[in-house]
Every structure is written in C-alpha cells, then in structure tokens.
Backbone as CSV, one residue per row, in Angstrom:
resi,resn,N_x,N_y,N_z,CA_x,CA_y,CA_z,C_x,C_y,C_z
1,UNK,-8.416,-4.076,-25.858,-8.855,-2.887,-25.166,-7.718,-1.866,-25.206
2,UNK,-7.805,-0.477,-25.216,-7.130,0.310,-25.221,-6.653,1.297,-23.955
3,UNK,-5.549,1.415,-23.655,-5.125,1.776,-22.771,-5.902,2.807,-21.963
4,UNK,-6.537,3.864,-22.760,-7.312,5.373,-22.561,-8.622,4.225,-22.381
5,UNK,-9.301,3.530,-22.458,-10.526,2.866,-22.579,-10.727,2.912,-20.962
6,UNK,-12.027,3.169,-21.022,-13.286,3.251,-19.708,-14.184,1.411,-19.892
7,UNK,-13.715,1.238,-18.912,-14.404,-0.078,-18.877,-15.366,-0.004,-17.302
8,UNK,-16.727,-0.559,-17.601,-17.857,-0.116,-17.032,-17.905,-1.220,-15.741
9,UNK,-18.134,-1.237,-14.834,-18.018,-2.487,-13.671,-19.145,-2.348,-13.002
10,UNK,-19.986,-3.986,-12.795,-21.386,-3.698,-12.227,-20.537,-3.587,-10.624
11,UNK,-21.895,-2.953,-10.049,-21.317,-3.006,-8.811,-21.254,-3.871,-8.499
12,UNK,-20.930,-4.018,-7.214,-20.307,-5.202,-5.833,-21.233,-5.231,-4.852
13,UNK,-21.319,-5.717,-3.977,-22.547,-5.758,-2.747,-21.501,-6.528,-1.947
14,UNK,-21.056,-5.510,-0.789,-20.421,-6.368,0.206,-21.075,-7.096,1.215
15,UNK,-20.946,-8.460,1.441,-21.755,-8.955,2.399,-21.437,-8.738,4.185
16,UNK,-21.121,-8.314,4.576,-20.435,-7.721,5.981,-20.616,-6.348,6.217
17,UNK,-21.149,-6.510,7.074,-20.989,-4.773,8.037,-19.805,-4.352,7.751
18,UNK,-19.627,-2.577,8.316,-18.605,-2.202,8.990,-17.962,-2.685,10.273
19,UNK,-18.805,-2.967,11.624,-18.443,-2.981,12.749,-18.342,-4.280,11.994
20,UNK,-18.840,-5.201,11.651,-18.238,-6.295,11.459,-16.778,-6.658,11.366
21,UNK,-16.476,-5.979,10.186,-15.284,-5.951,10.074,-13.897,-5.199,10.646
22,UNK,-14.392,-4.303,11.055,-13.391,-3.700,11.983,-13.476,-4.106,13.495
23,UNK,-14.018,-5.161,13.670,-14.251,-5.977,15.340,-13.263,-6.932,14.943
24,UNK,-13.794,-7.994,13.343,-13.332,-9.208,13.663,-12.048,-9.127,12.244
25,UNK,-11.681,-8.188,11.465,-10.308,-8.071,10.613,-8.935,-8.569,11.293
26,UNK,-8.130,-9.164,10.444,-6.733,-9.291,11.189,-6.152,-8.902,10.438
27,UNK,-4.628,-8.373,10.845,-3.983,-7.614,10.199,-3.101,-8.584,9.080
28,UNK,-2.926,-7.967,7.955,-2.339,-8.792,6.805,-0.571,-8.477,7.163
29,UNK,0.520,-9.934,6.812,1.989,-9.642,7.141,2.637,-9.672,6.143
30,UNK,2.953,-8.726,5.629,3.287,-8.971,4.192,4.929,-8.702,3.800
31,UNK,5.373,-8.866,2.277,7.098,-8.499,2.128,7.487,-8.359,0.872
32,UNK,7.500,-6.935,0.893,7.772,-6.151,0.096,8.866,-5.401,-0.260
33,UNK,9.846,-6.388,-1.334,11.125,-6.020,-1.780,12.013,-6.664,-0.062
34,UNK,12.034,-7.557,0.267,12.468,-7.115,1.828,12.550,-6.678,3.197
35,UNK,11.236,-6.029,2.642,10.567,-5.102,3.988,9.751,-5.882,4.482
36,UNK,9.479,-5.647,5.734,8.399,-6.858,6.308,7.294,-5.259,6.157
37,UNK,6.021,-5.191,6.390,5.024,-4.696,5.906,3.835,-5.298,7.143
38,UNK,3.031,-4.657,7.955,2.009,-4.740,8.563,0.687,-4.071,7.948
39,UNK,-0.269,-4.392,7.189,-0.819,-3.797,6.849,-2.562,-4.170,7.448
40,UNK,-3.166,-3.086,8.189,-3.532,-3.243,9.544,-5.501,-2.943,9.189
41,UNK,-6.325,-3.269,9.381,-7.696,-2.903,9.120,-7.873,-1.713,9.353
42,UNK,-8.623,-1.294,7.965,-8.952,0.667,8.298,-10.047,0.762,7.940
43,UNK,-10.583,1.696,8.324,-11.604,2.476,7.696,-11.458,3.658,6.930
44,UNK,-11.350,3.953,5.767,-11.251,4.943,4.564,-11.773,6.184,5.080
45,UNK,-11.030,7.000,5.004,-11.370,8.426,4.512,-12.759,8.536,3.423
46,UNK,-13.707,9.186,3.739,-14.916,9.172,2.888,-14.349,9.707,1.652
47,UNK,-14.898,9.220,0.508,-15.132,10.114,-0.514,-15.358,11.357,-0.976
48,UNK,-15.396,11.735,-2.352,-16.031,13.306,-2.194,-17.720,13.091,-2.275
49,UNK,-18.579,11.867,-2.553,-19.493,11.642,-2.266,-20.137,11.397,-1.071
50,UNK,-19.026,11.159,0.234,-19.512,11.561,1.474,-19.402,9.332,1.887
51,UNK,-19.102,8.613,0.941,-19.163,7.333,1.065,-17.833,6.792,1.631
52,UNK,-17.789,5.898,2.756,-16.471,5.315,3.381,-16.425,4.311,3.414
53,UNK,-15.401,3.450,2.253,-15.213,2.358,2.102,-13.903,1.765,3.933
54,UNK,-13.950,0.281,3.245,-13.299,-0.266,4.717,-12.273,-1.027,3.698
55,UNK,-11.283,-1.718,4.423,-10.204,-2.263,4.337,-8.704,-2.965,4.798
56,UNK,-7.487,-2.786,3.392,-6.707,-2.741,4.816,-5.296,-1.243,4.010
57,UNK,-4.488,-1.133,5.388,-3.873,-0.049,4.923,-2.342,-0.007,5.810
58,UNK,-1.519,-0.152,4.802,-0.137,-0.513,5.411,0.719,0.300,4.675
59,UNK,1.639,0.994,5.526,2.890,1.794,4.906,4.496,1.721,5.832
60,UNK,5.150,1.737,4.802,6.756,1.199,5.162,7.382,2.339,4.332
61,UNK,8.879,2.026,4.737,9.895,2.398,3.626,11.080,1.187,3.296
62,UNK,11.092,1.454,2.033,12.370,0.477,2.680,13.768,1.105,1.282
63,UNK,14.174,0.249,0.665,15.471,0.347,-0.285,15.538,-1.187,-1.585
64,UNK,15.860,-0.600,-2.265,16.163,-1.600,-3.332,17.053,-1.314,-3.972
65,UNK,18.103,-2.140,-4.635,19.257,-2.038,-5.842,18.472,-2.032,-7.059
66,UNK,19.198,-0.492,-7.976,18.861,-0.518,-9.069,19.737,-0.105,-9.855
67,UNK,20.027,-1.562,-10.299,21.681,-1.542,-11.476,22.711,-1.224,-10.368
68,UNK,23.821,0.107,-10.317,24.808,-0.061,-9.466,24.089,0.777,-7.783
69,UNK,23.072,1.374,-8.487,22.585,2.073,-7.488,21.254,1.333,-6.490
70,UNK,21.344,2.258,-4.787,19.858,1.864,-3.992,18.971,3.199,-4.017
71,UNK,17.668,3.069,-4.581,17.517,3.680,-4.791,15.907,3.011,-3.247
72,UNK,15.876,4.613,-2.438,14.893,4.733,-1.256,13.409,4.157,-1.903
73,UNK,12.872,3.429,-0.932,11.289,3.436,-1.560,9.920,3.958,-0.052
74,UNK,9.175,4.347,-0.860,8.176,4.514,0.023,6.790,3.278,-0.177
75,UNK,6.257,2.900,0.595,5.547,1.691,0.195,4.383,1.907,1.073
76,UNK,3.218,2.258,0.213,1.587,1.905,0.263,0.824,0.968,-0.313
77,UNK,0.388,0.463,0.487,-0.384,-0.729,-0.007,-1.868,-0.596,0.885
78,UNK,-2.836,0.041,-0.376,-4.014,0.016,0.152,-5.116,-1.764,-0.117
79,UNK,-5.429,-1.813,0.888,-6.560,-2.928,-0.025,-7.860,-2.868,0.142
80,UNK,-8.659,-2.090,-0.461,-10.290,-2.157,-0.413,-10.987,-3.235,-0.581
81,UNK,-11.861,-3.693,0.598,-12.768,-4.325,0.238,-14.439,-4.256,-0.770
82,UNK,-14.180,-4.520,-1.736,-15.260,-4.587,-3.196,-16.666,-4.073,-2.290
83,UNK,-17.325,-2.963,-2.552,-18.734,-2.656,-2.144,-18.793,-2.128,-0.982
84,UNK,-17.256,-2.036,-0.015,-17.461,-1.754,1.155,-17.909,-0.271,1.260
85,UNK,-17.985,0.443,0.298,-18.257,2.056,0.352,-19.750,2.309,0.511
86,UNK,-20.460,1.248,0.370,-22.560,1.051,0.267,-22.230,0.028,1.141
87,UNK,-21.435,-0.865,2.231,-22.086,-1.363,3.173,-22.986,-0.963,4.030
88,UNK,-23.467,-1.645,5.043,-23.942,-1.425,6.113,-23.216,-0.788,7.219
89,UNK,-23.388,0.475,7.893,-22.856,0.716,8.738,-22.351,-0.703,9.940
C-alpha cells in the first residue's frame, strides 16, 4: 500500500450508549516518556457533520533527552471509541 493511499473502512456499530458510558467509564493511568498521564472519559466536540463521538482524553507536559539536549513535550492522547459518533444517545 502506498503511503498517499485511501483505504476504505466498513463502519463500526458501537454497542453502548452515551450515558452509558460516561456514567460507568474509568479513567485510563497511563506513562508517557515518564510522565504519569490521567486520561479521563470525554465526550468529543461534534464534528463538522454535527456527530459526537465519546471516549477518552488526556493531556500532560512533560521533557525528554534528545542526544545532549531536553527537549519540552506536550502530550495528547486522544482515544475514540470505534462507532461512538452514530451511537445511541
């Protein structure tokens, strides 16, 4: 496959509500380069189609050595759940 290549994906069908998941989600603890990382259940910003996927959504900063230098990092880590944008309210 080629880098520029469009590859076609059937959809997803999430099996869970929204309120489902934003009642009963726990937050993911994660570690990144060092950083400890909370990355916490969200609900997405809609689309430009007006569709709002769910998930999870965690941001840090932290630092890493690169060669003699630290060079600052900023750290997003989105995680969508597959179909959650056509769930069920």
């Amino acid at each position: 496959m080629a880098a520029n290549e469009i590859v076609e994906r059937s959809p997803t069908l999430c099996p869970i509500t929204r309120s489902d998941f934003l009642i009963s989600a726990q937050d993911i603890l994660g570690d990144i380069a060092g950083q400890k990382i909370k990355i916490a259940a969200s609900d997405f910003e809609p689309d430009e189609d007006g569709r709002q996927a769910f998930g999870w959504l965690g941001k840090a900063a932290g630092s890493v050595k690169f060669g003699d230098e630290t060079v600052e990092l900023e750290i997003v880590v989105t995680i969508k759940v597959s179909g959650s944008e056509d769930a069920t309210p």
